[in-house]
LONUTI-815966 format. One record per residue (C-alpha): residue number from 1; residue in one letter; x, y, z. Coordinates in Angstrom, 2 decimals. Layout:
N
+-------+---------+---------+---------+---------+
! vokol ! drenvex !      px !      py !      pz !
+-------+---------+---------+---------+---------+
!   NUM !       A !       X !       Y !       Z !
...
+-------+---------+---------+---------+---------+
//
This chain:
154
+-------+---------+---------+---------+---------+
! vokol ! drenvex !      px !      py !      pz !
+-------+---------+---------+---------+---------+
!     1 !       X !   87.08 !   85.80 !   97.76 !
!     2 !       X !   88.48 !   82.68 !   96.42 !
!     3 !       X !   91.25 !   84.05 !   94.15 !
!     4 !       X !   92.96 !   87.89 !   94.46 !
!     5 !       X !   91.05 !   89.78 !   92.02 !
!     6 !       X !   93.69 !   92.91 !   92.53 !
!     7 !       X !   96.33 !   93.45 !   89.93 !
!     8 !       X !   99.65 !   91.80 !   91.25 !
!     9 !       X !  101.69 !   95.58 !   91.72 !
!    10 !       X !   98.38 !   97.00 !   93.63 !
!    11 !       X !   99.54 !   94.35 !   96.63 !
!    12 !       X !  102.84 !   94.84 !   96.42 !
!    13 !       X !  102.31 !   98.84 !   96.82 !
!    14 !       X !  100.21 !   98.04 !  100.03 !
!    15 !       X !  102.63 !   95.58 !  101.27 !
!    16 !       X !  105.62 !   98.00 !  101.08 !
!    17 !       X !  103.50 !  100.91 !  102.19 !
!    18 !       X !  102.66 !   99.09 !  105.05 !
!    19 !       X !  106.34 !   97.96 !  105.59 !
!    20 !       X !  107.05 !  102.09 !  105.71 !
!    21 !       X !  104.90 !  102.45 !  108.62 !
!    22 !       X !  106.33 !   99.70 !  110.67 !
!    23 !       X !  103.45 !   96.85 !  110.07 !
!    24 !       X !  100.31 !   98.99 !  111.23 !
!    25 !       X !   98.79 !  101.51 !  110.25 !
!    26 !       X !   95.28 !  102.56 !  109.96 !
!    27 !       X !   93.23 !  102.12 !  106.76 !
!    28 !       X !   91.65 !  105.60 !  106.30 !
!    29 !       X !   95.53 !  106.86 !  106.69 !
!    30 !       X !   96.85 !  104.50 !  104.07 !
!    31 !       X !   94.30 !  105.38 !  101.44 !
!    32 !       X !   94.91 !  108.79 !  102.35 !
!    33 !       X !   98.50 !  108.60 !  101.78 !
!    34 !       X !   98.15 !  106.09 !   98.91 !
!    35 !       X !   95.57 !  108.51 !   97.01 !
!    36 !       X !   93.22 !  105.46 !   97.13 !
!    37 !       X !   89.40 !  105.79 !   97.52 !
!    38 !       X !   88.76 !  103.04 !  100.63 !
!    39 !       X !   86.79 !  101.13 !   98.08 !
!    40 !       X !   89.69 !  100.72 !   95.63 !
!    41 !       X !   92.10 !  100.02 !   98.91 !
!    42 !       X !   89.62 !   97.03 !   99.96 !
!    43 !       X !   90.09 !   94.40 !   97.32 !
!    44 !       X !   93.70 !   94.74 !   97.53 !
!    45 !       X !   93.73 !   94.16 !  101.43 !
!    46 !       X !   91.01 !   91.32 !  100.95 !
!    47 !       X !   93.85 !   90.01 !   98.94 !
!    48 !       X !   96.36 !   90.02 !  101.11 !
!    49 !       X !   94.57 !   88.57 !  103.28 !
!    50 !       X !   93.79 !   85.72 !  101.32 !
!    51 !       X !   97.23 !   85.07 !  100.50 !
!    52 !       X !   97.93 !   84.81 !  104.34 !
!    53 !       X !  100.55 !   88.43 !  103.88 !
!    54 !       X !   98.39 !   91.04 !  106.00 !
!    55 !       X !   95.52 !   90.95 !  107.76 !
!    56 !       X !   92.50 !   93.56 !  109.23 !
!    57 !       X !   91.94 !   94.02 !  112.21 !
!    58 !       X !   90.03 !   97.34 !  114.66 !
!    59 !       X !   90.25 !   99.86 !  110.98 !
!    60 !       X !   94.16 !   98.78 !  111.42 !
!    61 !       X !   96.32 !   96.40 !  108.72 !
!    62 !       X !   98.64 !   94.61 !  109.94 !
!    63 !       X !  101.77 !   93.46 !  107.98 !
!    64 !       X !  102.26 !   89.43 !  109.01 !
!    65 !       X !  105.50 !   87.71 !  109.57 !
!    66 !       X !  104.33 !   85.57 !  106.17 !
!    67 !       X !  104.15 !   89.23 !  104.71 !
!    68 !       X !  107.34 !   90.42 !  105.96 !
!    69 !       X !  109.27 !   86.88 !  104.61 !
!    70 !       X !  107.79 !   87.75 !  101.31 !
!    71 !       X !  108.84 !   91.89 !  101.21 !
!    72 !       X !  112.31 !   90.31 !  102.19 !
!    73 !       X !  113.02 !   88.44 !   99.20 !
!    74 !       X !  114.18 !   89.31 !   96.43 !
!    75 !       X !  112.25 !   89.62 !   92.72 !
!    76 !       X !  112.44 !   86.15 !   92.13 !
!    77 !       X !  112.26 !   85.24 !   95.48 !
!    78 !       X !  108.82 !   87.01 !   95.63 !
!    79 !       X !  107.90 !   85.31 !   92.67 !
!    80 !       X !  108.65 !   82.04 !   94.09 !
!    81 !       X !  106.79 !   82.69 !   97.47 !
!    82 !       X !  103.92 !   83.93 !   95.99 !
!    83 !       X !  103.92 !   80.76 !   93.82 !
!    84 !       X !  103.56 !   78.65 !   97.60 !
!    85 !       X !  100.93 !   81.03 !   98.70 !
!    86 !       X !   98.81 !   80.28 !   95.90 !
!    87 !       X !   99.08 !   76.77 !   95.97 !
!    88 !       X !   97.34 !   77.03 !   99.32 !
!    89 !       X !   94.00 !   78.60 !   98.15 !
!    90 !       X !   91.69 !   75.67 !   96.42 !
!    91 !       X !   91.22 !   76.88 !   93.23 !
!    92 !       X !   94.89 !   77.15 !   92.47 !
!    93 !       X !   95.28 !   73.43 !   93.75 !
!    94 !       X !   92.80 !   72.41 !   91.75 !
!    95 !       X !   93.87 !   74.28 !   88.86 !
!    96 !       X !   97.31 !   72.79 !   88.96 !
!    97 !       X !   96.17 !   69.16 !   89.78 !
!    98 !       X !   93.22 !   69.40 !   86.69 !
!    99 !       X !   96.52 !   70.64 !   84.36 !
!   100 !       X !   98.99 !   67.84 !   85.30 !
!   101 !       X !   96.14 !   65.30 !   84.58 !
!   102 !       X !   96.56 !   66.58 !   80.59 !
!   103 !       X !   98.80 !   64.48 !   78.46 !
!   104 !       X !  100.69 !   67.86 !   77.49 !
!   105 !       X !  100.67 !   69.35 !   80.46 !
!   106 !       X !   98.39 !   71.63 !   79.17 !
!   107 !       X !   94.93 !   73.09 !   78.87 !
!   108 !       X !   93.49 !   76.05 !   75.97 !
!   109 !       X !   91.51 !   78.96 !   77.19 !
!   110 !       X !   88.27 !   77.21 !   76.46 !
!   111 !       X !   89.12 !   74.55 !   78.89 !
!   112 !       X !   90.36 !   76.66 !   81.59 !
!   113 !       X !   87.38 !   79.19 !   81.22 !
!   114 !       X !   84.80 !   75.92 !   81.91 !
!   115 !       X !   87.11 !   74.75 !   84.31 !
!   116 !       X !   86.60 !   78.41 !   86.30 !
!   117 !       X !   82.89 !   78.12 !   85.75 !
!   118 !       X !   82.89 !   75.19 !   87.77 !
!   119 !       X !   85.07 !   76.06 !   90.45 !
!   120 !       X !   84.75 !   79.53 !   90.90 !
!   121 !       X !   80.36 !   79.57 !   90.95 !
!   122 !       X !   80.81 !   83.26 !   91.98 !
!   123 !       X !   82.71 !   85.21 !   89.07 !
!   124 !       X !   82.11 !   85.53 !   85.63 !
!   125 !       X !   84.74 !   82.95 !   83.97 !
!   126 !       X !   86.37 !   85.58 !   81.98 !
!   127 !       X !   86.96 !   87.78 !   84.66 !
!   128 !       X !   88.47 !   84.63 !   86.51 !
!   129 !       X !   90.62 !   83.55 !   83.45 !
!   130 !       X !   92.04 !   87.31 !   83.88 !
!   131 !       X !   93.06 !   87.14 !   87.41 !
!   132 !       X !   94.09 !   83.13 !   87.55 !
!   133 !       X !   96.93 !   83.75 !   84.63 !
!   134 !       X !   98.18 !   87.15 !   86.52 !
!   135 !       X !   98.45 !   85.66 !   89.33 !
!   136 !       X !   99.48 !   82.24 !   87.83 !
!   137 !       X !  102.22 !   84.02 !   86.04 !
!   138 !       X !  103.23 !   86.19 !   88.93 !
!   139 !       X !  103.71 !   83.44 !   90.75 !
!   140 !       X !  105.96 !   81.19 !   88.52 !
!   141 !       X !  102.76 !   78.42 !   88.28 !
!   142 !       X !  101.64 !   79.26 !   84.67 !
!   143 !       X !  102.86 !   80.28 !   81.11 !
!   144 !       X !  100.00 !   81.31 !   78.58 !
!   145 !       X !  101.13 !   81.76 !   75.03 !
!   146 !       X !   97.92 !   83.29 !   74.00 !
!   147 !       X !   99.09 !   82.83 !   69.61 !
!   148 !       X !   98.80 !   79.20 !   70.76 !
!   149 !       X !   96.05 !   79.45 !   73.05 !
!   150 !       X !   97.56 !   77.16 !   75.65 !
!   151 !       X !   97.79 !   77.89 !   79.42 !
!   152 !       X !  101.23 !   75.37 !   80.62 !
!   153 !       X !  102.36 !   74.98 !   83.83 !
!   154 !       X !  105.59 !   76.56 !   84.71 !
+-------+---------+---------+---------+---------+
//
């Protein structure tokens, strides 16, 4: 997974579930706990592991000191660590760098969605154009007016 491809409040449910059981806890309890089929529970750990704030290990998860900075900030706080997180996974770079090359600072849908083609080989670009401004947003990286049909950096 090159991007999260969970809805933003689905990893911060897990985070802070995880946080209630002291940093571990086993996966099958979790889902159990969370009402979550393990296939729905998955994607968002894949995700947090991605963004460096859990990780899997032995049918355990395991809340990381990177995930327990995170918890411990406030909203905006969150918001502005999640921001840095991104900015580590490639696509994100590249995302940002292939924006601040535009005169305006910005890019329309159209151009984003071929951009995502390109970059991200493995999902459909609409599906990636979903996640990349959730995420973008959620992270303080991208505004997307979608009247104007312009994605802006933040």
């Amino acid at each position: 997974m090159s991007i999260p491809r969970v809805h933003y409040s689905h990893l911060i449910g897990l985070l802070e579930a995880l946080e209630d059981f002291g940093g571990k806890v086993d996966v099958a309890k979790i889902a159990g706990d969370l009402s979550l089929e393990l296939d729905d529970l998955l994607p968002v750990v894949e995700a947090g592991e991605l963004l460096g704030f859990l990780r899997a290990e032995s049918g355990d998860i395991l809340l990381t000191d990177e995930g327990l900075k995170f918890l411990s900030d406030g909203t905006r706080g969150r918001k502005k660590h999640l921001g840095k997180r991104l900015l580590t996974l490639n696509p994100f770079k590249k995302l940002i760098e292939f924006i601040s090359q535009k005169e305006e600072k910005a890019v329309t849908k159209e151009e984003l969605s071929d951009f995502l083609a390109k970059e991200l080989h493995e999902v459909d670009s609409e599906i990636a154009f979903k996640w990349v401004i959730e995420w973008g947003r959620h992270g303080l990286l991208l505004r997307y007016n979608s009247k104007e049909d312009k994605i802006k950096l933040s």
